[in-house]
C-alpha positions as CSV (number, residue, x, y, z in Angstrom):
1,X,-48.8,20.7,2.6
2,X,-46.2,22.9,4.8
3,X,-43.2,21.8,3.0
4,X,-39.8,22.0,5.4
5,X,-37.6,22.7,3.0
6,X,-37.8,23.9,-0.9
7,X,-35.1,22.4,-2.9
8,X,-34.6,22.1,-7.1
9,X,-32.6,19.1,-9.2
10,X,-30.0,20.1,-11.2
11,X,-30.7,17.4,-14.4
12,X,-32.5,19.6,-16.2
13,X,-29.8,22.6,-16.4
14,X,-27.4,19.8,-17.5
15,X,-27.2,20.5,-21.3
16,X,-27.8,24.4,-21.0
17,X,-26.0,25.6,-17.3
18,X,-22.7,25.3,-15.6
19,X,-23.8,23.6,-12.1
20,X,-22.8,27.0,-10.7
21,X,-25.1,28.8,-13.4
22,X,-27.4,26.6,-12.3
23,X,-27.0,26.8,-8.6
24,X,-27.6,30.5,-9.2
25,X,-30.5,29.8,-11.3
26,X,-32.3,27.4,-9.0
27,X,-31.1,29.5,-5.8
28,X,-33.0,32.8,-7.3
29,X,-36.4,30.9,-7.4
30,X,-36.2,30.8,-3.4
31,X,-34.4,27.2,-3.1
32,X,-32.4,26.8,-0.3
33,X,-31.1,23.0,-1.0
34,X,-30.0,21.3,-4.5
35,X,-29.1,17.9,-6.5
36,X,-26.0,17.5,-7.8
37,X,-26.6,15.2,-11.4
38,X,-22.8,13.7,-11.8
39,X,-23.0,13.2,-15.9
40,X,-20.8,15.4,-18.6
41,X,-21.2,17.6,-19.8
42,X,-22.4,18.9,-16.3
43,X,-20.1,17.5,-13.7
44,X,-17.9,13.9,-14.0
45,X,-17.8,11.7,-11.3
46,X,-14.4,10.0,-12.7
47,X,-12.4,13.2,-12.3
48,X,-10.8,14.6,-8.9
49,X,-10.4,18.1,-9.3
50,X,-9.6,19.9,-6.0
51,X,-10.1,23.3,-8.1
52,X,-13.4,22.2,-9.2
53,X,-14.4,20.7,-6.0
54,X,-13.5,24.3,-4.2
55,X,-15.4,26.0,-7.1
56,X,-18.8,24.5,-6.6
57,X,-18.6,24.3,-2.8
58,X,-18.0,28.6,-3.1
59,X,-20.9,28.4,-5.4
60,X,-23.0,26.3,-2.6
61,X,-22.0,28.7,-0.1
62,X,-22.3,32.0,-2.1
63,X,-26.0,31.2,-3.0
64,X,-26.7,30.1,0.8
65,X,-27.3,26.1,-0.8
66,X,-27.0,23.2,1.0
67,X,-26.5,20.0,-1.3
68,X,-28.6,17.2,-0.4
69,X,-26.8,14.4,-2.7
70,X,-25.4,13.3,-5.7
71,X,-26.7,11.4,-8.5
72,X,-25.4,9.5,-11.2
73,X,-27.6,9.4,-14.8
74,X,-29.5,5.9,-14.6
75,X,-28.8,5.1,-17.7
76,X,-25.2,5.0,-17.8
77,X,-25.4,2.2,-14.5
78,X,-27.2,-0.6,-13.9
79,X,-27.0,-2.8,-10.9
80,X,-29.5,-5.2,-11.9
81,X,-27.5,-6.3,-15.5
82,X,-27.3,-9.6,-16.2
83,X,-23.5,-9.0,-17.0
84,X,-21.1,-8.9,-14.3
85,X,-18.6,-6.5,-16.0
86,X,-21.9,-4.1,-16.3
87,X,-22.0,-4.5,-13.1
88,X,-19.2,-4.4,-11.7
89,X,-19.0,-1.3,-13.9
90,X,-22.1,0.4,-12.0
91,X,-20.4,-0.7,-8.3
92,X,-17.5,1.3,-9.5
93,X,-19.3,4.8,-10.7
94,X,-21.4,4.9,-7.7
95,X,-17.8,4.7,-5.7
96,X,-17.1,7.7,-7.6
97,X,-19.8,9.6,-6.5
98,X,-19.6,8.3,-3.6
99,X,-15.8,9.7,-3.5
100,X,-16.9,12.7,-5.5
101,X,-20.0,13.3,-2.4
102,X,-17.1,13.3,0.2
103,X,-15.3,15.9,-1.3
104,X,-18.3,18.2,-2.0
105,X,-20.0,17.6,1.7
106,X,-23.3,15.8,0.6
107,X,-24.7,13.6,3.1
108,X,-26.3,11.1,0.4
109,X,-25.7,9.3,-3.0
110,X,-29.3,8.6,-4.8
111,X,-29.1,4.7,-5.7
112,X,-31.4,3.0,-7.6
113,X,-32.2,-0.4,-8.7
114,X,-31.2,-1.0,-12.4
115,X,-32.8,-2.1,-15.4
116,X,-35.2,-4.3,-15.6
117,X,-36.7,-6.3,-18.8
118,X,-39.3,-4.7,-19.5
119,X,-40.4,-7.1,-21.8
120,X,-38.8,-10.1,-19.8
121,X,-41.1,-9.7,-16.7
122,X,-40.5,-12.9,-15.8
123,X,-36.8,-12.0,-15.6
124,X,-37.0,-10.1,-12.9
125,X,-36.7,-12.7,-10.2
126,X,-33.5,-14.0,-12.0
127,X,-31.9,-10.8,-11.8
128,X,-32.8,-10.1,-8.1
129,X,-29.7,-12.3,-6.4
130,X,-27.2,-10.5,-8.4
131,X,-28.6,-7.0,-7.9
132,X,-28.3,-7.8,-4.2
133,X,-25.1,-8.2,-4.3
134,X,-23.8,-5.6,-6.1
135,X,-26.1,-3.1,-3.9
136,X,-24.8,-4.4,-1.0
137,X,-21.0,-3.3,-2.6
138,X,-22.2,0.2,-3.0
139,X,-24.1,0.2,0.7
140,X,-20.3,-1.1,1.6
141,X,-18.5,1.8,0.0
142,X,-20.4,4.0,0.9
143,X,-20.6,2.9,5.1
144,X,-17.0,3.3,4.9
145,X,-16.9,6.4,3.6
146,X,-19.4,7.6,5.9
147,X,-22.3,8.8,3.2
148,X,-25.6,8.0,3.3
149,X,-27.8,5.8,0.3
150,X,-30.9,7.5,-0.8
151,X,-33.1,4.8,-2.9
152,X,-34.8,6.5,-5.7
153,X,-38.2,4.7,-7.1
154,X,-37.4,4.6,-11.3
155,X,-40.3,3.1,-13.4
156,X,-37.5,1.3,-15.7
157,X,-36.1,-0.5,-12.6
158,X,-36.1,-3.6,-10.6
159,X,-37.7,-1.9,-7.7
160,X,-40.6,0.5,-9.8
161,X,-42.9,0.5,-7.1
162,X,-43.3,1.5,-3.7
163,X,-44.1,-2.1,-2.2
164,X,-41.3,-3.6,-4.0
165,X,-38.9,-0.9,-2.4
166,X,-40.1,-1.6,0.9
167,X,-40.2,-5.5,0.7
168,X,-36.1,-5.2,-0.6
169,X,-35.2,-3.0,2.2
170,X,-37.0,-4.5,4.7
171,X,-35.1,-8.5,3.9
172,X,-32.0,-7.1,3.8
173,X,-32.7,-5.4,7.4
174,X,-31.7,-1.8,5.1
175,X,-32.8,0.2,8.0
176,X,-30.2,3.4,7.4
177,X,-30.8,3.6,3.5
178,X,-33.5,6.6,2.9
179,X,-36.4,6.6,0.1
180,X,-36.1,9.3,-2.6
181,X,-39.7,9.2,-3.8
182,X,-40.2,10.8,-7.1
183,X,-43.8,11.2,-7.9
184,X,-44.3,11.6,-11.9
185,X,-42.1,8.2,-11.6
186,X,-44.4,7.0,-9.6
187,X,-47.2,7.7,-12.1
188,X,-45.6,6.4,-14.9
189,X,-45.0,3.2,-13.1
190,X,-49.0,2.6,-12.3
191,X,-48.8,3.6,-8.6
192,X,-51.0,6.3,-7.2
193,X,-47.9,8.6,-5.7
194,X,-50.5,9.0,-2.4
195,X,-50.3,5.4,-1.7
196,X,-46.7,5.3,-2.6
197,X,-45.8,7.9,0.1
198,X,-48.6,6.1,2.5
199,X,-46.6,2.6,2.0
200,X,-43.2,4.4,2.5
201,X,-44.4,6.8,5.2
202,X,-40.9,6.6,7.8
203,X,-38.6,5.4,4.9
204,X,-38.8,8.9,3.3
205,X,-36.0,11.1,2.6
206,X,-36.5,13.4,-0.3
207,X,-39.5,14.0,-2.0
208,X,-39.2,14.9,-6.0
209,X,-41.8,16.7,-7.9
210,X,-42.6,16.7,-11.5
211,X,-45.5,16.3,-13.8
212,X,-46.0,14.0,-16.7
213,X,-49.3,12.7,-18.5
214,X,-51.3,9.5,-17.1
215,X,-49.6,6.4,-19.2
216,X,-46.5,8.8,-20.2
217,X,-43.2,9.1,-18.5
218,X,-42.0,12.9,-18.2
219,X,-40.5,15.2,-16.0
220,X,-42.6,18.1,-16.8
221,X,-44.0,21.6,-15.0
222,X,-46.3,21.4,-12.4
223,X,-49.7,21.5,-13.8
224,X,-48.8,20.0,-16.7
225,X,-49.9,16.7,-16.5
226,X,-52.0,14.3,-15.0
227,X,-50.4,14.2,-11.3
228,X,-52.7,14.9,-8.3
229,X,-50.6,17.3,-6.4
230,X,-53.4,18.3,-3.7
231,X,-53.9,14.5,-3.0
232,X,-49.8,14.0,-2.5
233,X,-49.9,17.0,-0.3
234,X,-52.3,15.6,1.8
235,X,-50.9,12.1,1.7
236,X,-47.0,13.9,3.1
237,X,-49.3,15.4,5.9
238,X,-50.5,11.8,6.9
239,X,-47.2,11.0,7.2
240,X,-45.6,13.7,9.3
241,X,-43.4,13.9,6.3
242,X,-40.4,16.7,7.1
243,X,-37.4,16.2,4.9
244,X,-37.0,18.7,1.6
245,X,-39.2,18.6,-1.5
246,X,-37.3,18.9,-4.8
247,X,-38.5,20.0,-7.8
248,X,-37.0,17.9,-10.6
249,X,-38.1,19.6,-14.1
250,X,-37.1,19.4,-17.7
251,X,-38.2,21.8,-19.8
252,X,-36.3,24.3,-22.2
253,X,-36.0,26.7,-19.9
254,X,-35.9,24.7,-16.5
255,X,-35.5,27.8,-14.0
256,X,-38.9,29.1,-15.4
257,X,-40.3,25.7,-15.0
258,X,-39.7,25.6,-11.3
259,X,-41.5,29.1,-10.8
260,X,-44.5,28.0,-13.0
261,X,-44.7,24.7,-10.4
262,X,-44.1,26.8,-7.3
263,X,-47.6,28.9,-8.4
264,X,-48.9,25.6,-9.5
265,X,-48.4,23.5,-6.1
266,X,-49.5,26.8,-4.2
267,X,-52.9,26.3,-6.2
268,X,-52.8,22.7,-4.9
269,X,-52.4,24.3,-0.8
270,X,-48.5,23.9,-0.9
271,X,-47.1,26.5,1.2
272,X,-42.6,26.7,1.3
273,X,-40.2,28.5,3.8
274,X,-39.7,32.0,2.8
């Protein structure tokens, strides 16, 4: 896989880095694009701060970054409660970051589709109709304030899987809303990530890459875990895929991490822009 762009998340500097300390961190491992994760300690979404907003765009610049989008921690929103006020709650962070997106120049906010029951499966149907609605007040905020949605695949959500995604966007004629297809999610939801970026195929966006263990949920190094990199390699070259691939890792020391995946995925026949 010729990837067109090499990019890095910044959740797992969160606890440890400023987000320019980590900028600088994830721009030394040859990254030229970056995540923004809106959650304190690392960056609030509630606050407008034209200092602060000034401070990370220098930061962007000064380490030649382009920021792809923002996201908001998934478990502090959830579109898909059963509460109104909850969600009503979640409509108002994500017009936050979408506000917050404006001001720092990203083209996209990463959306996804709530909590679902896990033990309620059933449930799921019921909670459809109001999670609807309350996406379609984020997709409203966010066409007037001229930012894209990225949907991001999330094993705890409403929409886990790659056929569910593309069923949802597809009746609500979503055309302009983007797939941000994270692969160890994608394991620990059941789904084969190869078949989830062959069912996708157009849709995708962004492309996230982690590792985690077959019936685990993690975000781990490349090479780590269970995840068949060479076959979701292979499967972006069926596609024609050509947007950025982002390395999303937690580990204690998270720059490190994305250096140990970069030799990893080169193993698999991934090959980056110098």
């Amino acid at each position: 896989m010729k990837a067109a762009a090499l990019g890095a998340h910044t959740f797992g500097f969160i606890w440890s880095h400023s987000p320019e300390a980590a900028f600088a961190a994830i721009a030394a491992r040859g990254c030229t694009c970056v995540q923004l994760m809106a959650t304190p300690p690392h960056f609030d979404p509630w606050r407008t701060d034209a200092a602060r907003t000034r401070a990370l765009r220098d930061a962007l610049s000064k380490n030649s970054l382009s920021l792809l989008a923002l996201d908001l921690a998934s478990n502090d929103v959830n579109l898909a409660s059963p509460s109104a006020d909850v969600r009503a709650f979640a409509v108002a962070a994500y017009a936050e970051a979408i506000a917050r997106a404006v001001e720092l120049g990203a083209p996209a906010v990463c959306i996804g589709s709530g909590r679902r029951h896990a033990l309620f499966p059933g449930a799921d149907a019921k909670l459809m109709d109001d999670f609807r609605r309350a996406f379609a007040d984020v997709q409203a905020h966010a066409a007037r304030a001229g930012v894209g949605l990225a949907l991001e695949n999330h094993p705890q959500g409403l929409l886990a899987r790659a056929d569910a995604i593309d069923a949802f966007l597809a009746a609500e004629g979503y055309d302009d809303i983007g797939i941000i297809y994270d692969v160890a999610n994608a394991f620990a939801a059941g789904e084969e990530p190869a078949d989830g970026v062959a069912r996708l195929a157009t849709r995708l966006s962004i492309v996230h890459l982690s590792d985690s263990p077959r019936g685990g949920w993690r975000h781990d190094p490349i090479g780590r875990g269970d995840v068949d990199f060479r076959s979701v390699g292979a499967a972006l070259e069926a596609v024609g895929f050509a947007g950025p691939v982002v390395l999303e890792i937690i580990a204690d020391d998270p720059a490190q991490g994305i250096a140990d995946g970069l030799a990893e995925l080169a193993r698999a026949g991934w090959t980056f822009p110098k």
